[in-house]
N, C-alpha and C positions, 0 to 999 in steps of 0.2 A: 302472228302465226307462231306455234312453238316448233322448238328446235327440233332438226333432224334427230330422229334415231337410229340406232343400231336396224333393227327388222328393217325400214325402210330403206336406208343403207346395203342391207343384204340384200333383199329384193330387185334393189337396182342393177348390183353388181352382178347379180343371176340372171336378171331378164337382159343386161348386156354382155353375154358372156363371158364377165371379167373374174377374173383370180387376183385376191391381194396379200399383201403381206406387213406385216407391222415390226419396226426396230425401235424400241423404248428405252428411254432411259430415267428420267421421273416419273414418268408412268408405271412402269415395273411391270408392263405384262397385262394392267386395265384394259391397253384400246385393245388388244387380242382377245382378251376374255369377255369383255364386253360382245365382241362379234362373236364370239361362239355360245354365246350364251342364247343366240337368236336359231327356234330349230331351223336346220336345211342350212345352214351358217358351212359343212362341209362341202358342202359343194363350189363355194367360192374361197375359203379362207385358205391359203397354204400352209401357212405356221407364222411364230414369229420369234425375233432374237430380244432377249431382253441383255442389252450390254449398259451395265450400270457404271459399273468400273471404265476411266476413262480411257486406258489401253485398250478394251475390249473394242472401244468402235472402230479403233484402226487395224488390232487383229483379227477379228470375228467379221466385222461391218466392209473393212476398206477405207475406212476414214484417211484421208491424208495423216500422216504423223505430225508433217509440219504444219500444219493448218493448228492441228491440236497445241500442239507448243504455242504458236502462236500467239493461239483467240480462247485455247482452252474450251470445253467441249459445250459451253454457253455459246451457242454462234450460230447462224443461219445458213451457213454455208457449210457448214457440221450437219445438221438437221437434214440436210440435201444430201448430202454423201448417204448419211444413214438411209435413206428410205431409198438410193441407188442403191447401198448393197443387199438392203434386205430385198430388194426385186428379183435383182441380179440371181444373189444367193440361193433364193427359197420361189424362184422362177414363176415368180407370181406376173401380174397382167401390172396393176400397181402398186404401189407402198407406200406408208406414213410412217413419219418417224418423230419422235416426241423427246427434247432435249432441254433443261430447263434448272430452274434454282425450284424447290419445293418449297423451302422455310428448313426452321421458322428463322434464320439468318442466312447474308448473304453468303455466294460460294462461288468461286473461279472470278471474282469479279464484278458481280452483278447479284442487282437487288434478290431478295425472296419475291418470285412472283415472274419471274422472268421466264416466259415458255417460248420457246422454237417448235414450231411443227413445221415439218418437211413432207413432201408429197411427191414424188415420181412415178413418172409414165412416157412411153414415146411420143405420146402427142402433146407434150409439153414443151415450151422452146427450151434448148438448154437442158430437158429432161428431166428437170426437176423445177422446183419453186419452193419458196417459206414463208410463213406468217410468224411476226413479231407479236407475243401478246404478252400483257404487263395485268395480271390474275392478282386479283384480290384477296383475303383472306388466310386461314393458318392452313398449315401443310394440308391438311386431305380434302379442304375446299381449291386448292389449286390444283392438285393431282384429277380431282374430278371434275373440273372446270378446262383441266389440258387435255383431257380425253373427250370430250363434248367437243372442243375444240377441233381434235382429231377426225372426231367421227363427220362430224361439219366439212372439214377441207375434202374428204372423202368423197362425200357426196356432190360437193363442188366439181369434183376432179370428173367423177364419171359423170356428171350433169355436159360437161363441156366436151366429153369423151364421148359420150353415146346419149345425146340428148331425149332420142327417141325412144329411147326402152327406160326411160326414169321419171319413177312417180309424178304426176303431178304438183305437191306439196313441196316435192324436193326439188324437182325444177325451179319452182318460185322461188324458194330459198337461195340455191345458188344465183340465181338471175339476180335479187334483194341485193347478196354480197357480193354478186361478182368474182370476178379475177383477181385475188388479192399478187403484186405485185409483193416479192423480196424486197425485204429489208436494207 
């Protein structure tokens, strides 16, 4: 079966009334553009923050500071903060938040290749969740490999959220992957 896309994703999100929001930070502003890029995309997308700079996720986002000191903004529980406050912030229904090492060397820590996606919503325990993924290839095969990614956990999210208003294809999908538990 190929991968969820964007339209599909929208559609979902439309035919269960959802609004989402996207906070990026190796992505740069992709997993949002990619959703607007699908027509009727206004009707569910609210906006998104693109905080690249790593102050910006705890001024603009909410990110704990101390977390950030910590674990530095390679983290999973980073990733989760980001996609609470982009909900929070830009009052969308859910959020994904995309936090990671691009290439083509390592950064804060952690290998090139190293992506966080974060996903919040209320019907999530804990209100959020993150998937660990370890992306292959030079910078803009991982940048479009973490947005694939994103648009996946996405349709995951509302798969589990509103089962009954989401495609068939992409029901399979999520059922396939399941609930991916935090890292």
């Amino acid at each position: 079966m190929s991968p969820v896309g964007a339209p599909e994703l929208v559609a979902a999100l439309r035919a269960a009334g959802l609004t989402v929001a996207t906070a990026e930070s190796l992505t740069g502003g992709l997993v949002c553009a990619r959703l607007v890029d699908v027509p009727g995309a206004s009707a569910v997308v609210r906006g998104g923050v693109v905080a690249y700079a790593t102050e910006l996720k705890a001024s603009v986002l909410g990110v704990d500071p101390g977390r950030l000191a910590r674990t530095g903004p390679v983290d999973g529980l980073v990733a989760e903060q980001m996609a609470r406050g982009a909900r929070e912030r830009l009052g969308a229904d859910v959020a994904v938040a995309t936090t990671g090492v691009a290439g083509p060397g390592p950064a804060d820590g952690s290998p090139p290749g190293t992506v966080f996606v974060g996903v919040a919503a209320d019907g999530l325990h804990g209100g959020a969740r993150h998937v660990r993924l370890a992306l292959a290839g030079e910078r803009a095969q991982v940048r479009s490999a973490a947005v694939d990614a994103a648009i996946t956990e996405l349709a995951a999210l509302v798969a589990e959220l509103a089962p009954e208003h989401v495609p068939e294809h992409t029901a399979e999908h999520a059922a396939e992957h399941g609930s991916r538990p935090g890292s």
